[in-house]
N, CA, C and O atoms as a GROMACS GRO file, in nm:
protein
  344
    1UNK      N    1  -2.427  -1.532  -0.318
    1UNK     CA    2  -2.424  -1.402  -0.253
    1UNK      C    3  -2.298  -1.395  -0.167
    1UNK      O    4  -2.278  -1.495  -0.098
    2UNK      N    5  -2.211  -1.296  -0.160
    2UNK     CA    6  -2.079  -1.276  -0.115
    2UNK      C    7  -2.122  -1.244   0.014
    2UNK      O    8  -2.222  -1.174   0.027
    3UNK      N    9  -2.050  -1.293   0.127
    3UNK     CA   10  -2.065  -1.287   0.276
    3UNK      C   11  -2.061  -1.188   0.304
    3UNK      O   12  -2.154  -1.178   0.384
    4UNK      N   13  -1.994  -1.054   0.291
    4UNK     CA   14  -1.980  -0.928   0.314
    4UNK      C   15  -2.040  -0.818   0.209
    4UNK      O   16  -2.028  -0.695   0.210
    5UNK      N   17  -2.108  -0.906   0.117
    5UNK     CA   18  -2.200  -0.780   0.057
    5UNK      C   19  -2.132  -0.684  -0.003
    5UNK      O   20  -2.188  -0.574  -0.002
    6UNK      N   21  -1.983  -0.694  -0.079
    6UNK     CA   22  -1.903  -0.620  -0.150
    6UNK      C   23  -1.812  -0.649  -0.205
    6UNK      O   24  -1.728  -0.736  -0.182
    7UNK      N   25  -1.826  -0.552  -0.309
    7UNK     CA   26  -1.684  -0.596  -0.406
    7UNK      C   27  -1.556  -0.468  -0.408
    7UNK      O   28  -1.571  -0.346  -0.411
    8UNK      N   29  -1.457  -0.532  -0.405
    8UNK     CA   30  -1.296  -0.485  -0.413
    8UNK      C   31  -1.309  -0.452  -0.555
    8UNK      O   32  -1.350  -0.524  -0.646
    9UNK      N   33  -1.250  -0.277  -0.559
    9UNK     CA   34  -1.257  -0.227  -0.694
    9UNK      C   35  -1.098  -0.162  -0.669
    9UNK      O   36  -1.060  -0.104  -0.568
   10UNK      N   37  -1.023  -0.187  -0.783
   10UNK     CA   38  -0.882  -0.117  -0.775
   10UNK      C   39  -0.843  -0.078  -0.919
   10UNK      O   40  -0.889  -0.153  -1.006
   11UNK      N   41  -0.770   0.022  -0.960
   11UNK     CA   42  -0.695   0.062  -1.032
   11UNK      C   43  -0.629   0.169  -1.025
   11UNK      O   44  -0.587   0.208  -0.916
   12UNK      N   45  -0.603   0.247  -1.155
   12UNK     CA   46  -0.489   0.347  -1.158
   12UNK      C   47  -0.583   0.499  -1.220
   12UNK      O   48  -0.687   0.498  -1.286
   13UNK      N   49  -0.532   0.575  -1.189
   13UNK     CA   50  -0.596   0.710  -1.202
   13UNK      C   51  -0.480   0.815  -1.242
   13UNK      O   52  -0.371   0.811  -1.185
   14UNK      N   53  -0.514   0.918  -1.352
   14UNK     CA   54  -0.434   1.014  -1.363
   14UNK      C   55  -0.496   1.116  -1.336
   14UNK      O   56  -0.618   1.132  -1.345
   15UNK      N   57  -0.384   1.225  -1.287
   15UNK     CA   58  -0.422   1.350  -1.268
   15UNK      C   59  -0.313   1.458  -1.242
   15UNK      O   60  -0.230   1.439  -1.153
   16UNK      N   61  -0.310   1.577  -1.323
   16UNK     CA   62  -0.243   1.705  -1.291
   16UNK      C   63  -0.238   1.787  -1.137
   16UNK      O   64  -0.334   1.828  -1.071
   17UNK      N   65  -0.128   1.792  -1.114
   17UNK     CA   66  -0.161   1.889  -0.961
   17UNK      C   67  -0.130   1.795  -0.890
   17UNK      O   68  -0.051   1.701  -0.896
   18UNK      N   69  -0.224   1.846  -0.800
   18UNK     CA   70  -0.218   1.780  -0.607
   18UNK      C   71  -0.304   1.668  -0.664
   18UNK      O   72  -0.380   1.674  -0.760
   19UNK      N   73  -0.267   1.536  -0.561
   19UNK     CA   74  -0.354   1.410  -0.581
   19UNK      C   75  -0.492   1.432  -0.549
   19UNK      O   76  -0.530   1.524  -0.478
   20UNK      N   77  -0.577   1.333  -0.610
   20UNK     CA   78  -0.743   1.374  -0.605
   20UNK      C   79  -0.780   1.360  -0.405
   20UNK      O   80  -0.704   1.336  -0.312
   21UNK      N   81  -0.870   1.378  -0.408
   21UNK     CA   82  -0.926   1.398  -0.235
   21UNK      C   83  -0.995   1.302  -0.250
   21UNK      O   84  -1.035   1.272  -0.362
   22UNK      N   85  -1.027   1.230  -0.140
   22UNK     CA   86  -1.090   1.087  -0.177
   22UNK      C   87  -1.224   1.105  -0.203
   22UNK      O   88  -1.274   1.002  -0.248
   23UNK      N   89  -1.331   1.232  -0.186
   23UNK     CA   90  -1.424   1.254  -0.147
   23UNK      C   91  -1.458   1.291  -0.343
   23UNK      O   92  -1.574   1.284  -0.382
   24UNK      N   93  -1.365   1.320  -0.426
   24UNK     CA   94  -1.368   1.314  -0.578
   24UNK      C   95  -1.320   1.182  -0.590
   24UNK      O   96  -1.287   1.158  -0.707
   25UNK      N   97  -1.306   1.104  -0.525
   25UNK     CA   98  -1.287   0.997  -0.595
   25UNK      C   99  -1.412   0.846  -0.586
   25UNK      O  100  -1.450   0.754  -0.659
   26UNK      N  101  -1.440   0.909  -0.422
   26UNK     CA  102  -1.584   0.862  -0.424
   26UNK      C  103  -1.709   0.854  -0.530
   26UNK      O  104  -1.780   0.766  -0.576
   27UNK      N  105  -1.696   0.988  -0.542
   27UNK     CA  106  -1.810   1.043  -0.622
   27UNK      C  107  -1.759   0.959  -0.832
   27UNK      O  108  -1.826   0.916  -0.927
   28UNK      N  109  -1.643   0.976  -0.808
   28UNK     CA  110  -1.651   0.897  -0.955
   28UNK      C  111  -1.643   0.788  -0.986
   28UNK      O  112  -1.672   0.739  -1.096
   29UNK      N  113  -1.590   0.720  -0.863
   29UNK     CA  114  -1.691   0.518  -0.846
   29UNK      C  115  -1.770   0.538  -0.869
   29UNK      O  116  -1.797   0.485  -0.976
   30UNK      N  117  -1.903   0.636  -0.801
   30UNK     CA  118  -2.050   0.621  -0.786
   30UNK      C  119  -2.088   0.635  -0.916
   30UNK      O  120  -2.167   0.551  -0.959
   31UNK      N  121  -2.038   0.748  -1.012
   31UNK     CA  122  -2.087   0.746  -1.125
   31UNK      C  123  -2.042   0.681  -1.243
   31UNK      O  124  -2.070   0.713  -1.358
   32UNK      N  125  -1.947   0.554  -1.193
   32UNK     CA  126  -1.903   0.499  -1.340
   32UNK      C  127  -1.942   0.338  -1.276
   32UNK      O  128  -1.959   0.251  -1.361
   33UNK      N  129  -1.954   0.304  -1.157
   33UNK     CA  130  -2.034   0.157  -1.084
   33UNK      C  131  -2.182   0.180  -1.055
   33UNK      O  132  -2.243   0.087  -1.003
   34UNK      N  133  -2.255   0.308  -1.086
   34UNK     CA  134  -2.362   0.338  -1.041
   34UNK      C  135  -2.434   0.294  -0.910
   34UNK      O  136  -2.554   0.267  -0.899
   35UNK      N  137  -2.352   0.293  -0.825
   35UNK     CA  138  -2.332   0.323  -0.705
   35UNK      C  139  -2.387   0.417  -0.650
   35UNK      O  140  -2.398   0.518  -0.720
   36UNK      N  141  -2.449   0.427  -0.496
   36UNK     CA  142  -2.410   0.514  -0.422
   36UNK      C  143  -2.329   0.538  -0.353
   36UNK      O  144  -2.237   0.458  -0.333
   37UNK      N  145  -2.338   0.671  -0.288
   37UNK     CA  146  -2.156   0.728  -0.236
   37UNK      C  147  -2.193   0.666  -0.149
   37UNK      O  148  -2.220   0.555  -0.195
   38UNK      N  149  -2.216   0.671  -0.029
   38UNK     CA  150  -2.279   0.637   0.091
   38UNK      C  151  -2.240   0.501   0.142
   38UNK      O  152  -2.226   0.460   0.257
   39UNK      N  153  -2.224   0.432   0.002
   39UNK     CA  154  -2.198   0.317   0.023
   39UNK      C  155  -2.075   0.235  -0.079
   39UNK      O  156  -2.072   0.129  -0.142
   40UNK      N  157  -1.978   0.350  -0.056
   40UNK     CA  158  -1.836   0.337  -0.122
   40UNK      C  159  -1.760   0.415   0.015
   40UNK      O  160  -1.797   0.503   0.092
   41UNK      N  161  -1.623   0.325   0.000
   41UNK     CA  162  -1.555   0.320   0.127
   41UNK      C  163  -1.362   0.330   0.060
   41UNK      O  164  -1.283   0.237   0.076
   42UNK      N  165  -1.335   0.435   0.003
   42UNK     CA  166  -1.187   0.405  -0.036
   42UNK      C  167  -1.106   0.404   0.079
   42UNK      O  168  -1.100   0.484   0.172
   43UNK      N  169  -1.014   0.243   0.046
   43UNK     CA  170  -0.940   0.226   0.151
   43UNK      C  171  -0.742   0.286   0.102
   43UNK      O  172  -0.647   0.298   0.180
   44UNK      N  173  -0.744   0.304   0.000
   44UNK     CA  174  -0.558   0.375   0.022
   44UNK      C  175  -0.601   0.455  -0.150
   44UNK      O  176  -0.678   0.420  -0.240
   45UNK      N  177  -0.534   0.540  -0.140
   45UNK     CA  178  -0.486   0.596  -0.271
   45UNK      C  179  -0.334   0.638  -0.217
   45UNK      O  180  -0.297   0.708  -0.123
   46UNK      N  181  -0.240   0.537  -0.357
   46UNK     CA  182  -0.094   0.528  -0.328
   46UNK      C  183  -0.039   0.590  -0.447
   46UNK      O  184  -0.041   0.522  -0.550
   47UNK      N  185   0.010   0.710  -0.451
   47UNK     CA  186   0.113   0.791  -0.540
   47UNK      C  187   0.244   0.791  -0.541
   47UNK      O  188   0.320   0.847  -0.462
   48UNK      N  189   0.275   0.715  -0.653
   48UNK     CA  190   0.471   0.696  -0.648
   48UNK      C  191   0.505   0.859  -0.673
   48UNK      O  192   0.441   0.926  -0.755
   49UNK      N  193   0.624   0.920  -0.584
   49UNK     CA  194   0.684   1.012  -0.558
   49UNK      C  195   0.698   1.076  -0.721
   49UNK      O  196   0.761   1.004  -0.798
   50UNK      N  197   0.657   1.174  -0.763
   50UNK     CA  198   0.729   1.220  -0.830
   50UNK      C  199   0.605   1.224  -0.981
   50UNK      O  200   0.612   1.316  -1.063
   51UNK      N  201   0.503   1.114  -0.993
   51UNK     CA  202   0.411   1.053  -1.063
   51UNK      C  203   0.332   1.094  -1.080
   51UNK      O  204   0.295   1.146  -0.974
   52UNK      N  205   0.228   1.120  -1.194
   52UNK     CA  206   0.104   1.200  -1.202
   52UNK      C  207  -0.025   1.142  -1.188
   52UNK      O  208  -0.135   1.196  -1.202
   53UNK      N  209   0.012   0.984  -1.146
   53UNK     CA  210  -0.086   0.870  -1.118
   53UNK      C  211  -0.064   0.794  -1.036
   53UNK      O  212   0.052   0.756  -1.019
   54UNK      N  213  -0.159   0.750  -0.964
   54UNK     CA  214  -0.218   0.717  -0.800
   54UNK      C  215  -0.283   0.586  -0.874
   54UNK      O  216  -0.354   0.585  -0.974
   55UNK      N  217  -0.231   0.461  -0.785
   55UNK     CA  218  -0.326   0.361  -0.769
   55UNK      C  219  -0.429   0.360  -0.658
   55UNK      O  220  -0.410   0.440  -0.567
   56UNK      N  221  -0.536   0.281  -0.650
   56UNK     CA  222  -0.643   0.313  -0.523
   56UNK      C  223  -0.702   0.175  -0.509
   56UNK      O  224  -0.710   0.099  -0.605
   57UNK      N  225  -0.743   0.147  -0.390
   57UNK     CA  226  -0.840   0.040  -0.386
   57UNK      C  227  -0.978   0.106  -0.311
   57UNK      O  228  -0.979   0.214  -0.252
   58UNK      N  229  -1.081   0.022  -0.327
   58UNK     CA  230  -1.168   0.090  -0.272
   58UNK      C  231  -1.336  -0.046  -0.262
   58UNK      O  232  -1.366  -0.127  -0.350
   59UNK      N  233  -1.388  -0.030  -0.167
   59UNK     CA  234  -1.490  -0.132  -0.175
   59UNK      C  235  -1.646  -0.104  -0.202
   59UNK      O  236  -1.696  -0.012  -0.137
   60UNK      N  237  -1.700  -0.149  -0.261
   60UNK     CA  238  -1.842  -0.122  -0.364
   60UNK      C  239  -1.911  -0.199  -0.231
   60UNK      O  240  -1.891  -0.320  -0.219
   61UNK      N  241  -1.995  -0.126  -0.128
   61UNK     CA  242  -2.099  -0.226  -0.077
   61UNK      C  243  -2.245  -0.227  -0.124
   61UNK      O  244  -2.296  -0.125  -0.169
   62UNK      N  245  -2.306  -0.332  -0.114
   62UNK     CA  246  -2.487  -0.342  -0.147
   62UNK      C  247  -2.555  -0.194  -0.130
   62UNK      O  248  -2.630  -0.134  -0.208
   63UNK      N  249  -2.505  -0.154   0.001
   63UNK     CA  250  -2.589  -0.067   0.043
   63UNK      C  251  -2.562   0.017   0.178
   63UNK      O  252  -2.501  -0.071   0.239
   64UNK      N  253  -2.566   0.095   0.242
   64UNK     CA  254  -2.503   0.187   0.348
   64UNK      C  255  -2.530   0.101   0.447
   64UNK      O  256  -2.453   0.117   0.542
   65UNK      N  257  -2.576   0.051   0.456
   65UNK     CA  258  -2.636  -0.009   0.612
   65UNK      C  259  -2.553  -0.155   0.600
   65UNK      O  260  -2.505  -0.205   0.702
   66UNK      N  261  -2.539  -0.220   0.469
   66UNK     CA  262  -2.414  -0.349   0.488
   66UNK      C  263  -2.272  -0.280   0.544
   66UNK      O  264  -2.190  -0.342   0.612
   67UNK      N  265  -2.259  -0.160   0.507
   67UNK     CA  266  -2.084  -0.082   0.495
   67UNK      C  267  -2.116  -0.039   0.670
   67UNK      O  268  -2.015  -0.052   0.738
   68UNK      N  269  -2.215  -0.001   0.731
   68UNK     CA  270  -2.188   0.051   0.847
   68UNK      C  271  -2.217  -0.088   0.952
   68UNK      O  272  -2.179  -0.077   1.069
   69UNK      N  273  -2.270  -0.191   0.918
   69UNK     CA  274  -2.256  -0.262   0.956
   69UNK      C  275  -2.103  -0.362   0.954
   69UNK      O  276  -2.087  -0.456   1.031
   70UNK      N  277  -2.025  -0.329   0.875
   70UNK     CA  278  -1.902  -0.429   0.846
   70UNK      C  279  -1.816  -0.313   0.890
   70UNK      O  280  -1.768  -0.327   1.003
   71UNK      N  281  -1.795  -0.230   0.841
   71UNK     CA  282  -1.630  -0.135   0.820
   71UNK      C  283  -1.669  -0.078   0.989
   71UNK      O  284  -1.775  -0.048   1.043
   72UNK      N  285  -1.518  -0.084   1.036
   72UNK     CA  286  -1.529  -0.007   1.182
   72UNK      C  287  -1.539   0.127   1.184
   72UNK      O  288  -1.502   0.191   1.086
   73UNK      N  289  -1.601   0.202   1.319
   73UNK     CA  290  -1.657   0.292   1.321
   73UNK      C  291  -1.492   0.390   1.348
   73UNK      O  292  -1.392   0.333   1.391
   74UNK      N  293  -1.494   0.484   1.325
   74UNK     CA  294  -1.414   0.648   1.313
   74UNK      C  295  -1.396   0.654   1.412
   74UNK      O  296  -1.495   0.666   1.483
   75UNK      N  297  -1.255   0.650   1.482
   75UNK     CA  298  -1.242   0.728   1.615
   75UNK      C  299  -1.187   0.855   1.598
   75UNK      O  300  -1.090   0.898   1.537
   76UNK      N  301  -1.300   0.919   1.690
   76UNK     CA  302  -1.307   1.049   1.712
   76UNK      C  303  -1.280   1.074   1.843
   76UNK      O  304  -1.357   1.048   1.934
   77UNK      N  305  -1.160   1.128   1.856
   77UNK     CA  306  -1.093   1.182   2.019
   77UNK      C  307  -1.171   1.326   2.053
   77UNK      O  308  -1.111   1.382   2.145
   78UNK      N  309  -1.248   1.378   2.023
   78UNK     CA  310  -1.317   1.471   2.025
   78UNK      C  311  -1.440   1.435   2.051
   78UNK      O  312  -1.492   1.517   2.126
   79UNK      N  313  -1.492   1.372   2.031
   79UNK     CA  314  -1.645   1.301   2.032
   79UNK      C  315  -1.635   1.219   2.157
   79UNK      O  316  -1.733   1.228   2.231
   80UNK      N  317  -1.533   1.136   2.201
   80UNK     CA  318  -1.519   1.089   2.351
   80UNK      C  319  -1.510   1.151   2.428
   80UNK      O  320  -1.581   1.139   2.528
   81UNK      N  321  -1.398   1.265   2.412
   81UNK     CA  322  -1.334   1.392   2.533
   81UNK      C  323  -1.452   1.405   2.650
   81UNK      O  324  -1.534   1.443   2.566
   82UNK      N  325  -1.490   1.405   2.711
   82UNK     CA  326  -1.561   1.454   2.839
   82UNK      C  327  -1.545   1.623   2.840
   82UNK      O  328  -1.434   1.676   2.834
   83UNK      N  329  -1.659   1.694   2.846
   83UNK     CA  330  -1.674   1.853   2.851
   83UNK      C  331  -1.597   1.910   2.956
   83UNK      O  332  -1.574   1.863   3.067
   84UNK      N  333  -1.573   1.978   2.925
   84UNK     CA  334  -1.510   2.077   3.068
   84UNK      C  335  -1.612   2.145   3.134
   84UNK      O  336  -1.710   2.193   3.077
   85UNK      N  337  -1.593   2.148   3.246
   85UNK     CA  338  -1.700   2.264   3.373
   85UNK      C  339  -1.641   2.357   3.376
   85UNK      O  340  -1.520   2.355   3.355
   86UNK      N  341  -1.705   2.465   3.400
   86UNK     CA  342  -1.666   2.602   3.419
   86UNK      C  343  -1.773   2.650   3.487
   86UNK      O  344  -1.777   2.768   3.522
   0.00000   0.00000   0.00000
């Protein structure tokens, strides 16, 4: 059993247009690793200038609760801010 409960998935992707949004790219790990999203975490999608294909890496965890337990949490400068009085 792997200490971190995930596997490193990488390759190459084509596509017409603007590069994919990671949130389509989530969703098509999930359905070709049968995966859930929830518990897919893409870490870079890299497009050479000019190219109609993007390499990506991205990590397959067990399960949402291994990924929120390992990957650090989102800073949100908005979510800290202190409210204003009025």
């Amino acid at each position: 059993m792997p200490l971190l409960k995930r596997r490193e998935v990488s390759g190459t992707i084509s596509f017409s247009g603007a590069a994919p949004a990671r949130a389509a790219l989530v969703k098509e790990i999930a359905s070709r690793y049968h995966a859930a999203e929830d518990a897919i975490v893409v870490k870079g999608i890299h497009v050479r200038f000019g190219s109609s294909q993007a390499s990506f890496t991205a990590y397959l965890y067990d399960s949402a609760e291994s990924r929120q337990a390992i990957e650090p949490k989102p800073r949100d400068k908005k979510a800290k801010a202190p409210e204003k009085k009025e």
